[in-house]
C-alpha positions as CSV (number, residue, x, y, z in Angstrom):
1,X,66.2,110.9,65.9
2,X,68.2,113.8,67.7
3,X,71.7,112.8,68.9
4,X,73.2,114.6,72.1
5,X,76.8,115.0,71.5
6,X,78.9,116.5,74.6
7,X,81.3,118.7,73.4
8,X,84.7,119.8,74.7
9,X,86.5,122.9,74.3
10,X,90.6,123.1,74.1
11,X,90.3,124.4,78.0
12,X,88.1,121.8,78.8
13,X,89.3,118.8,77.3
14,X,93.1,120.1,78.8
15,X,91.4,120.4,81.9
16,X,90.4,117.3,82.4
17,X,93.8,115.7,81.3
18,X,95.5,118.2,83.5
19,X,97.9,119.1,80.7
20,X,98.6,122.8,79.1
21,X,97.6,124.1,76.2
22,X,100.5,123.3,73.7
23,X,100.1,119.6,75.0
24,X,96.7,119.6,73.9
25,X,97.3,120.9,70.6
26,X,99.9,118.3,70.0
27,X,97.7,115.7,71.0
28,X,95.3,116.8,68.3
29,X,98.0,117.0,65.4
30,X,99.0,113.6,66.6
31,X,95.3,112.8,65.8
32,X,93.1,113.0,68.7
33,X,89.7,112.9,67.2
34,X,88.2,116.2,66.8
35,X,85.9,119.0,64.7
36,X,86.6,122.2,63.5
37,X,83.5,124.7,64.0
38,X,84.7,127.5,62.0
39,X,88.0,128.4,63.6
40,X,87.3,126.7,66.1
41,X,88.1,123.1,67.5
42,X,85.9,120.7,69.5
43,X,86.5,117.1,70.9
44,X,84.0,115.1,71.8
45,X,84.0,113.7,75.1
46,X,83.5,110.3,74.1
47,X,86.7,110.4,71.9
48,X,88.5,111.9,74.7
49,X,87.5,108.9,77.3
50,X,88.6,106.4,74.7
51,X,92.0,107.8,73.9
52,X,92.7,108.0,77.8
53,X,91.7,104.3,78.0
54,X,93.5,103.3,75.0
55,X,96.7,104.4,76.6
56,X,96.5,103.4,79.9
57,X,99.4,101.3,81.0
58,X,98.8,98.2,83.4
59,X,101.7,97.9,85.7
C-alpha cells in the first residue's frame, strides 16, 4: 500500500498561516508536528490543518 503524504516546507507552511519565519519556527519548538529530513524540516499538511482547527476560537 503506498501512502501519499503532502509535505510542507518552513515557506510554505508560513505561507499559508501568513506568519514569518521566526513564528514558524516557534510554532515548531512549541510542538507543531513535524520531520526532520536531514537538516531539514517538513510538516505535513494534515498536521498543519489540525493545529489551525484546534485553535480556532468561537466568538
Amino acid at each position: 500500500m503506498e501512502k501519499n503524504y503532502d509535505l510542507l516546507t518552513i515557506d510554505e507552511a508560513r505561507d499559508i498561516l501568513r506568519i514569518g519565519r521566526n513564528g514558524m519556527y516557534d510554532l515548531i519548538k512549541r510542538g507543531m508536528p513535524h520531520i526532520k529530513i536531514g537538516k531539514q524540516i517538513r510538516i505535513l499538511r494534515a498536521s498543519l490543518d489540525a493545529s489551525v482547527e484546534e485553535h480556532i476560537i468561537a466568538s
